[in-house]
C-alpha positions in Angstrom: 67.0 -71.2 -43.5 63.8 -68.8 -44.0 63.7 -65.1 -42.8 62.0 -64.4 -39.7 59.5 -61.9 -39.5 59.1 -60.2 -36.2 56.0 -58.4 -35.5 57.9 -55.7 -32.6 59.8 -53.4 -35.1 61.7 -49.9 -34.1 60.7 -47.3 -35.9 61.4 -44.6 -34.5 65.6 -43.8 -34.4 65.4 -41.7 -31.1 63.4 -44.7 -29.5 66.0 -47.4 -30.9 69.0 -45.3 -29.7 67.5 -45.3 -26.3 66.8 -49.0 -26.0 70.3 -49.3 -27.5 72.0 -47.3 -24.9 69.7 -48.0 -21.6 71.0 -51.9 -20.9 74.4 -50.5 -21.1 74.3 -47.9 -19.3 72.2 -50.0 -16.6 75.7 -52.3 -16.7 78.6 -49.8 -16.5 76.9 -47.8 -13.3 76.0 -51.4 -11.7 79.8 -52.2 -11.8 80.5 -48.6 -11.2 81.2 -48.8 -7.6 83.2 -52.0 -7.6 85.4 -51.2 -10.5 86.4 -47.3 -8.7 86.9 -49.2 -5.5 89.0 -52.2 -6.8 93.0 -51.4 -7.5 94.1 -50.7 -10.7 95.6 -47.9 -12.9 93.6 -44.4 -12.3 93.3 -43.9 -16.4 91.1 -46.6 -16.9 89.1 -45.7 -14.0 88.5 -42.0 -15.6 87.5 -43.7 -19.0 85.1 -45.8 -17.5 83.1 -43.6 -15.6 83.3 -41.1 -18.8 81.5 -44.5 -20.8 79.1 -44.5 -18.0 78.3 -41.0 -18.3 78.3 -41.0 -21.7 75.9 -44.1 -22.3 73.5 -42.7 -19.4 72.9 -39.1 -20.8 72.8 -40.5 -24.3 70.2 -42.5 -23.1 68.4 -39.7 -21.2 68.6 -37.4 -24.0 67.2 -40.2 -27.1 64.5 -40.6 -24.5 63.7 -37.2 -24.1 63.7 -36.3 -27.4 61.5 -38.9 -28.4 59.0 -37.6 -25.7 59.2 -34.1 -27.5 58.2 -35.8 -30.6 55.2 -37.7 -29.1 54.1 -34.4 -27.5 54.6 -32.4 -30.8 52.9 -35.4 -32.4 55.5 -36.5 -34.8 55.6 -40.2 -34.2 53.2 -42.3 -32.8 53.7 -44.1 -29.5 55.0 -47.5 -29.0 52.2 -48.5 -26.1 49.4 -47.2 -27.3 46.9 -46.8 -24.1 48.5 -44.4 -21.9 47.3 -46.3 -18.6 49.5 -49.1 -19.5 52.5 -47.3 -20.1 52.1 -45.5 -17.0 51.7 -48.7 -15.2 55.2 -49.8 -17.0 56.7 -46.8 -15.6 55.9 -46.6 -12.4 56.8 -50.3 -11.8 60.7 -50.2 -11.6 60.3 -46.9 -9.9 58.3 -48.9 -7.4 60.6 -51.4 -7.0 63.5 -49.2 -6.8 62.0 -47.4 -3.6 61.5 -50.1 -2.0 64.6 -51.3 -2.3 65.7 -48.0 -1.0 63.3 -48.0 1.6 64.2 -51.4 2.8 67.7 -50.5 2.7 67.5 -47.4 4.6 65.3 -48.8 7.5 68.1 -51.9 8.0 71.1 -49.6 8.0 69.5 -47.2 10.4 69.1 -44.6 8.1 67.8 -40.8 9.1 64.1 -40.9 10.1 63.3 -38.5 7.4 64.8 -40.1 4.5 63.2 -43.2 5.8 59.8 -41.5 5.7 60.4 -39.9 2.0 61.4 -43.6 0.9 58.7 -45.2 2.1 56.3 -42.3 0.9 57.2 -42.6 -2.2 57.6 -46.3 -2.7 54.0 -46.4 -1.8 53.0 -43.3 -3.9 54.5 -45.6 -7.0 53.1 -49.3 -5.4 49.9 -47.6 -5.5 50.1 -45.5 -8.8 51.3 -48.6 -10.6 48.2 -50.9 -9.2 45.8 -47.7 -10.1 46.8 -47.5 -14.1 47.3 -51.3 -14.4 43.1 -51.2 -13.0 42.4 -48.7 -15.6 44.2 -50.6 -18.1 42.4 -53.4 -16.9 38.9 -51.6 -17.0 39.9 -50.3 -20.8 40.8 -53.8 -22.1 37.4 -55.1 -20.7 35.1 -51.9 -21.6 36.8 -52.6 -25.4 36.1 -56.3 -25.3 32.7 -55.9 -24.6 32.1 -53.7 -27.2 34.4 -55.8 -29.9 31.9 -58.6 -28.9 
């Protein structure tokens, strides 16, 4: 068996640590509600929201100081147009409103969070369709001048 060479490689240990942490703290708050709800003994229900927590702000805090070292130019970025990584961002906050917004309007929710849902699952819907253009109109304006 030969080695396999990938060309995606994680340089940076802040980055790594938060792509490490993320799909695990995605789980644990996912199961969160089911698990406190369910019977069981009260010991393991405090050490599994303290994993929760612990795997979510780990996650936040890699992330953010990965940010501080972008910003303090330290590293270099993993997406390297910034249109495009803003369209990756603001497409599961997109999705996530809408989900909210859906969900509010069926369970009858208060007119005012049902307005600040759907405000801002459209602010995000349209943000995300806006950088993906001008990630669009980047690729294009740099293939025409590679040509």
């Amino acid at each position: 068996m030969g080695n396999v060479k990938r060309d995606l490689v994680v340089e940076n240990e802040n980055l790594f640590r938060a792509l490490f942490s993320a799909p695990i703290a995605i789980v644990l708050v996912l199961f969160a509600e089911s698990f406190l709800m369910s019977s069981g003994i009260v010991l393991f229900k405090v050490i599994y929201v303290l994993m929760a927590l612990y795997f979510l702000l780990s996650t936040l805090a890699y992330a953010a100081y990965y940010t501080n070292e972008i910003y303090a130019e330290e590293t270099d970025s993993l997406i390297k147009n910034k249109s495009l990584f803003k369209a990756l961002v603001f497409t599961p906050l997109a999705v996530v409103f809408w989900f909210f917004a859906v969900n509010s309007m069926m369970s009858s929710g208060h007119i005012v969070f049902n307005v600040i849902y759907i405000l801002l699952a459209l602010y995000f819907s349209l943000s995300t369709l806006a950088y993906a253009a001008f990630y669009t109109n980047d690729y294009q304006a740099e293939k025409a001048h590679g040509a």
